[in-house]
C-alpha positions as CSV (number, residue, x, y, z in Angstrom):
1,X,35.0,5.2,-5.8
2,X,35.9,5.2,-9.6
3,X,37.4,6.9,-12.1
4,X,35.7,8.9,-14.4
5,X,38.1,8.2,-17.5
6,X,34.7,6.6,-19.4
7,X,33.2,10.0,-19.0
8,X,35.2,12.1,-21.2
9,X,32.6,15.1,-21.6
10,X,32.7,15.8,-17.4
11,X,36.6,15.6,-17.3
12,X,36.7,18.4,-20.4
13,X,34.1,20.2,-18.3
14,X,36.1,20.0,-15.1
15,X,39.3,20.7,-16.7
16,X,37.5,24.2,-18.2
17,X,36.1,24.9,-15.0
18,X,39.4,24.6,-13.2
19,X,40.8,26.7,-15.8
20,X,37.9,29.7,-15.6
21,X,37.9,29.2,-11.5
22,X,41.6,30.6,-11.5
23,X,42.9,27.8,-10.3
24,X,40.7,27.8,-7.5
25,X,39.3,24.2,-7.5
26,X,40.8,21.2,-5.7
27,X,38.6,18.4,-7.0
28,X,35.5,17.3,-9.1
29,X,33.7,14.4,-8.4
30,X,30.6,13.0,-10.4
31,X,27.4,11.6,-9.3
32,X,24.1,11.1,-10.2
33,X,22.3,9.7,-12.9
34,X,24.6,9.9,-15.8
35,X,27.3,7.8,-13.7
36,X,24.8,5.4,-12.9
37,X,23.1,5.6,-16.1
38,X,19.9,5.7,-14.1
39,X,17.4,7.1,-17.0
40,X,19.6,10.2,-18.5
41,X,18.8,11.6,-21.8
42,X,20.7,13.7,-24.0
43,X,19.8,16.7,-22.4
44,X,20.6,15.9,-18.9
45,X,23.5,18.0,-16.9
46,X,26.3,16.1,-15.5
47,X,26.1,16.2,-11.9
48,X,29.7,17.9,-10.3
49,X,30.8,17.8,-6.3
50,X,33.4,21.2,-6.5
51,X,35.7,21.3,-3.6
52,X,37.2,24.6,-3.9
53,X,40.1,26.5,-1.7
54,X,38.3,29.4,-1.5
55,X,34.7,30.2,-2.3
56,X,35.6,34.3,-2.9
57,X,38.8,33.0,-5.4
58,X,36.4,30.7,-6.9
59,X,33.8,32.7,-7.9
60,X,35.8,35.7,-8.6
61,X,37.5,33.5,-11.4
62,X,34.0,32.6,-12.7
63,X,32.6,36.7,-13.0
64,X,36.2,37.7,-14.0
65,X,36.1,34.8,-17.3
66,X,32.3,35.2,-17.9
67,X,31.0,31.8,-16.4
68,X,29.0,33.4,-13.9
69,X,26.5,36.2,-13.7
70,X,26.3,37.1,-10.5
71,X,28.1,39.4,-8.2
72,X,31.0,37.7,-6.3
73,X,30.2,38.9,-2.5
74,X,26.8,38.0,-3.1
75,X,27.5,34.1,-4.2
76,X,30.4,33.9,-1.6
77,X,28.0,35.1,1.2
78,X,25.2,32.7,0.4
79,X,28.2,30.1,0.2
80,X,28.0,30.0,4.5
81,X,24.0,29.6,3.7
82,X,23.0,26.3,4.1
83,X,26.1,25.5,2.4
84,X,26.5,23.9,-0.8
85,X,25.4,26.9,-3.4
86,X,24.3,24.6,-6.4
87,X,25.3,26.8,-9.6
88,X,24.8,26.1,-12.9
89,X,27.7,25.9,-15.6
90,X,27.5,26.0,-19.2
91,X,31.2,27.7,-21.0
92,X,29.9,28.7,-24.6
93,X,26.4,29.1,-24.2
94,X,26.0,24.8,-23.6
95,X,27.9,23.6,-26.3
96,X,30.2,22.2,-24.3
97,X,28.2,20.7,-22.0
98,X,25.9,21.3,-18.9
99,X,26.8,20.9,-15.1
100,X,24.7,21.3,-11.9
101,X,28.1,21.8,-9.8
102,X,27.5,21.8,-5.8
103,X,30.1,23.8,-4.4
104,X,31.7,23.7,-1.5
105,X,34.7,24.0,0.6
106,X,36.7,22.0,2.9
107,X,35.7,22.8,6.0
108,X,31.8,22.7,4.9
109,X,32.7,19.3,3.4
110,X,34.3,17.9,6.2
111,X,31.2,19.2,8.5
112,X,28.6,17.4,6.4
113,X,29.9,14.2,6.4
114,X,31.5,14.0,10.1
115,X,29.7,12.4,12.9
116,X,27.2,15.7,13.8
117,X,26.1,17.0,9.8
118,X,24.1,19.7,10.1
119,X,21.5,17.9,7.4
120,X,21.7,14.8,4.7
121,X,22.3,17.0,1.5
122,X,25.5,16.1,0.9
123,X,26.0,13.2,3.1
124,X,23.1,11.2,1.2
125,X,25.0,11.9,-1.7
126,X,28.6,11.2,-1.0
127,X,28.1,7.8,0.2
128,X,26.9,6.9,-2.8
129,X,28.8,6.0,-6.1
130,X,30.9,8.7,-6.9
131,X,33.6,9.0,-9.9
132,X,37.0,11.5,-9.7
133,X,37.1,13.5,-12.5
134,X,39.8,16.2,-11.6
135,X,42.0,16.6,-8.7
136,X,44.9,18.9,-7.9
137,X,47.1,16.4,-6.1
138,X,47.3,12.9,-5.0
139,X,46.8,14.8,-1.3
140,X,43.9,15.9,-2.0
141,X,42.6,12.9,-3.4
142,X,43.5,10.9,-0.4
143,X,41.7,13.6,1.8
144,X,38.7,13.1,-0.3
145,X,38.8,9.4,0.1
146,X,39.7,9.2,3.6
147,X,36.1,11.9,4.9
148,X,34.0,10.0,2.1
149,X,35.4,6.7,4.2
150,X,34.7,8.0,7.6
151,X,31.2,8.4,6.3
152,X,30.9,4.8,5.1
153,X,31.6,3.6,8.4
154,X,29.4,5.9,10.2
155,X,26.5,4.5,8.3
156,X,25.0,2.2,10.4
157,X,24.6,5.0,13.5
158,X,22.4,6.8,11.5
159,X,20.6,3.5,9.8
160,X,20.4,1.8,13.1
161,X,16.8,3.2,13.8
162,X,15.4,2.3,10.7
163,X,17.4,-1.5,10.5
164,X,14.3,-4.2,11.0
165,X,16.1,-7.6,10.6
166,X,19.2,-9.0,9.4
167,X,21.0,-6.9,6.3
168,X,24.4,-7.8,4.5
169,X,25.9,-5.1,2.6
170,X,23.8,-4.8,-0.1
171,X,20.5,-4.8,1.8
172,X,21.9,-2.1,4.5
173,X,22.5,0.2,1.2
174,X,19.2,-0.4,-0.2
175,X,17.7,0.7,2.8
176,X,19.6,3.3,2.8
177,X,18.6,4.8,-0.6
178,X,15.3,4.4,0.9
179,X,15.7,6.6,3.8
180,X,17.6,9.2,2.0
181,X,15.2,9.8,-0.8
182,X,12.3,10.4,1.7
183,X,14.6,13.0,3.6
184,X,13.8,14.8,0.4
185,X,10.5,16.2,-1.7
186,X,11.8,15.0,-5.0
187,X,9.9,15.1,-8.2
188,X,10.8,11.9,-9.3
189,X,8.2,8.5,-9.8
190,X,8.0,6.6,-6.4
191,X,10.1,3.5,-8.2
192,X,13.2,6.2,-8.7
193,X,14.6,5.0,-5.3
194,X,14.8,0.9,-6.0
195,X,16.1,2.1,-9.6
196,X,19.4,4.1,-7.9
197,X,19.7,1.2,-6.2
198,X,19.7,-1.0,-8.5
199,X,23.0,0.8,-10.5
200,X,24.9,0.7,-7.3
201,X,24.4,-2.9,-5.9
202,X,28.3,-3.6,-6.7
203,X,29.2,-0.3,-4.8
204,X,27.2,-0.8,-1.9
205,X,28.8,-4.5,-1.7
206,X,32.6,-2.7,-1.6
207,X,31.7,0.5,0.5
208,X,29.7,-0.8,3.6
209,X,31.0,-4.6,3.8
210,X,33.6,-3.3,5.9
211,X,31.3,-1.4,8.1
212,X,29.4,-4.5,8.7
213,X,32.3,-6.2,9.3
214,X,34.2,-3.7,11.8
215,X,30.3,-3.3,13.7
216,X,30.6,-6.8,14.4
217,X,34.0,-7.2,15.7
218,X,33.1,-3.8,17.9
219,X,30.0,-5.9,19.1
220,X,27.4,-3.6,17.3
221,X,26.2,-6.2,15.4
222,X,26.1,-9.9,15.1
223,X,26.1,-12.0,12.0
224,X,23.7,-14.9,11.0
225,X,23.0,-17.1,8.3
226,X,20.9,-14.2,6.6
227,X,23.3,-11.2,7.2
228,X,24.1,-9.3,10.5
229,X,21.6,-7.9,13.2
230,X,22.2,-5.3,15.6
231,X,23.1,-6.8,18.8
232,X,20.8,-4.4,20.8
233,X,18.0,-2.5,19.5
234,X,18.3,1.5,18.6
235,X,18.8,3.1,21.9
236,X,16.0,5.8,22.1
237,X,18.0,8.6,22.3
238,X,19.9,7.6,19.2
239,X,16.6,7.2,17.2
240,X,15.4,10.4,18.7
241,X,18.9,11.7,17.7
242,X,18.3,10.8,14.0
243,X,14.6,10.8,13.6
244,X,15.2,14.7,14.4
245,X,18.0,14.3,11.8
246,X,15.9,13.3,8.8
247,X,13.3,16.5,9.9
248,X,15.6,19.1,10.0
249,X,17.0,17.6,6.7
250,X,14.3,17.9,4.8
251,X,13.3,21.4,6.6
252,X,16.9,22.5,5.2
253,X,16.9,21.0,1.8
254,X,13.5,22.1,0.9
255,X,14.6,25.7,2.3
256,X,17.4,25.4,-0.2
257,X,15.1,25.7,-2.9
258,X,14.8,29.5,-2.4
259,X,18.6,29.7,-2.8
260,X,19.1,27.9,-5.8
261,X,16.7,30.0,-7.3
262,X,19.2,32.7,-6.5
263,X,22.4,30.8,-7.4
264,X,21.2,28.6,-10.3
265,X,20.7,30.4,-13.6
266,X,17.9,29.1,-15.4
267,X,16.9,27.0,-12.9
268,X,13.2,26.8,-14.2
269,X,14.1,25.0,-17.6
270,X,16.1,22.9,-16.0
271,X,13.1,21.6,-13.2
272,X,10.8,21.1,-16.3
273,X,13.4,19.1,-18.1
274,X,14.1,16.8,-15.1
275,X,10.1,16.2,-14.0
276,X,9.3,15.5,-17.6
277,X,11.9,13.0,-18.0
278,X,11.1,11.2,-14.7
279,X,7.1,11.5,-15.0
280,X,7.0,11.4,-18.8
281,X,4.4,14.2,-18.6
282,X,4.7,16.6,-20.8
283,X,5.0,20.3,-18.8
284,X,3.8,23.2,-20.2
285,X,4.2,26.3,-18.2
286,X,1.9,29.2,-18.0
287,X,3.0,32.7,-19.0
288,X,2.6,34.2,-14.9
289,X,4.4,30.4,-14.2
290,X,7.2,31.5,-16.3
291,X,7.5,35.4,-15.0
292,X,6.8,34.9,-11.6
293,X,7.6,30.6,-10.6
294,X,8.0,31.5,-7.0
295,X,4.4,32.8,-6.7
296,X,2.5,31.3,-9.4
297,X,4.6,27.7,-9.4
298,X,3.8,26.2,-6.1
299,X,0.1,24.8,-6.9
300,X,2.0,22.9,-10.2
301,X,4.4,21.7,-8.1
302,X,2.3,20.1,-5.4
303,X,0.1,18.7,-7.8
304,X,3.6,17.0,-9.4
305,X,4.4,15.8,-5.7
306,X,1.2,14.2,-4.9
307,X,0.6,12.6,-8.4
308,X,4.0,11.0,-9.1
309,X,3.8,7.5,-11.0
310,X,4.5,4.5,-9.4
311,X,6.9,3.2,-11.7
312,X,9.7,5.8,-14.3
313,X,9.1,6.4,-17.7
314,X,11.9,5.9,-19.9
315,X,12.3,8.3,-22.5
């Protein structure tokens, strides 16, 4: 976990969007690619965790300042839909500044990264690098820490089944990034995975040593000269267990894409921005495309699936 003092633009972002939200938010956290600096561009959104009190406070506070453009029971009901709603926010049409914010509450938080989550949306994301931008008290913080901790040490239940040989640290999160980004149908080139790794080596050494290390003195693993090992293979009903996991997970995050469609505004700029920066293809969208994405899209975005480049373009 660090501080996100080198990121001035997110903390004015955060501090604006506490202030529009009513008071309503408890933290934001940053992720993604402009913490990592894993390829952003000028253009790219800063990506926000929200934990929020109340999701009907919270987005009442965002219709009532003008931040939000859609009607509050309506966001607040799709909030208890495969939860996070992802929303976009942009105070003074941009010119302050772009966030994809994923919202969610505490008990929806505490859900997806306990010992049963419902899928890996969140989970896959919060045990990476993440950077406090804004928080509302020092309780709160320590909340955050201590769930996003919990998480770290129940990595290696869920990584068990897909653990051949020994691993330290570093090679337990690498195989982790692995496994997370094929939970997912992402638009990215099939090298984005070993690049997020790559930014995070340091954080992956701090955040699952311990794990390792309380594993082995539970038994659960075993060291050697090369790293630690699990002292008994996956039980089967643990791989069944997480195998299952990993289905439903991608079942529910692709489903999310109808949501976000509803909670996102301009989501479809956004998509063309992010596949032409990680493809380096230049996307040019037809008029029925534009009008109607969710009937005319899908070919284009198959076709962007199954022809990905091996290795990102920097642009």
């Amino acid at each position: 976990m660090t501080d996100a003092s080198p990121w001035p633009d997110a903390l004015e972002l955060a501090e604006r969007l506490v202030r529009d939200s009513r008071g309503s938010v408890l933290a934001v956290l940053l992720y993604g690619s402009r913490l990592q600096k894993t390829n952003p561009d000028l253009h790219s959104a800063l990506d926000l965790i929200v934990l929020v009190e109340d999701y009907r406070a919270f987005y009442s506070g965002l219709v009532a300042s003008g931040e939000l453009h859609r009607p509050t029971w309506f966001m607040t009901r799709l909030a208890h839909v495969l939860p996070p709603n992802v929303i976009a926010y942009t105070p003074e049409q941009g010119t302050l500044g772009i966030a994809k914010c994923l919202v969610v509450d505490r008990p929806h938080l505490e859900a997806a990264l306990g010992p049963a989550p419902p899928d890996h949306f969140l989970l896959g994301r919060m045990v990476q690098q993440l950077g406090f931008v804004w928080f509302a008290s020092e309780d709160v913080r320590a909340w955050i820490e201590g769930q996003i901790s919990g998480a770290h040490a129940r990595v290696l239940e869920w990584m068990a089944p897909y653990l051949e040989g020994p691993v330290d640290a570093v090679g337990l999160g690498r195989r982790l990034i692995e496994v997370c980004y094929r939970g997912e149908f992402r638009p990215e080139s099939k090298s984005r995975a070993e690049r997020v790794f790559e930014a995070q080596v340091d954080h992956f050494r701090r955040a699952l040593a311990p794990a390792l290390q309380a594993a082995a003195e539970r038994g659960t693993v075993r060291p050697t000269e090369a790293g630690y090992v699990l002292a008994e293979p996956a039980a089967a009903v643990q791989v069944r267990r997480w195998r299952h996991h990993f289905r439903r997970s991608k079942t529910r995050t692709t489903l999310r894409w109808f949501k976000h469609v509803l909670t996102f505004a301009n989501w479809l700029p956004y998509v063309q921005r992010k596949v032409e920066r990680h493809t380096g293809r230049t996307i040019r969208l037809t008029t029925l495309e534009r009008k109607l994405p969710l009937i005319f899209l899908w070919p284009r975005a198959i076709y962007v699936l199954l022809t990905r480049p091996r290795r990102e373009i920097d642009r």
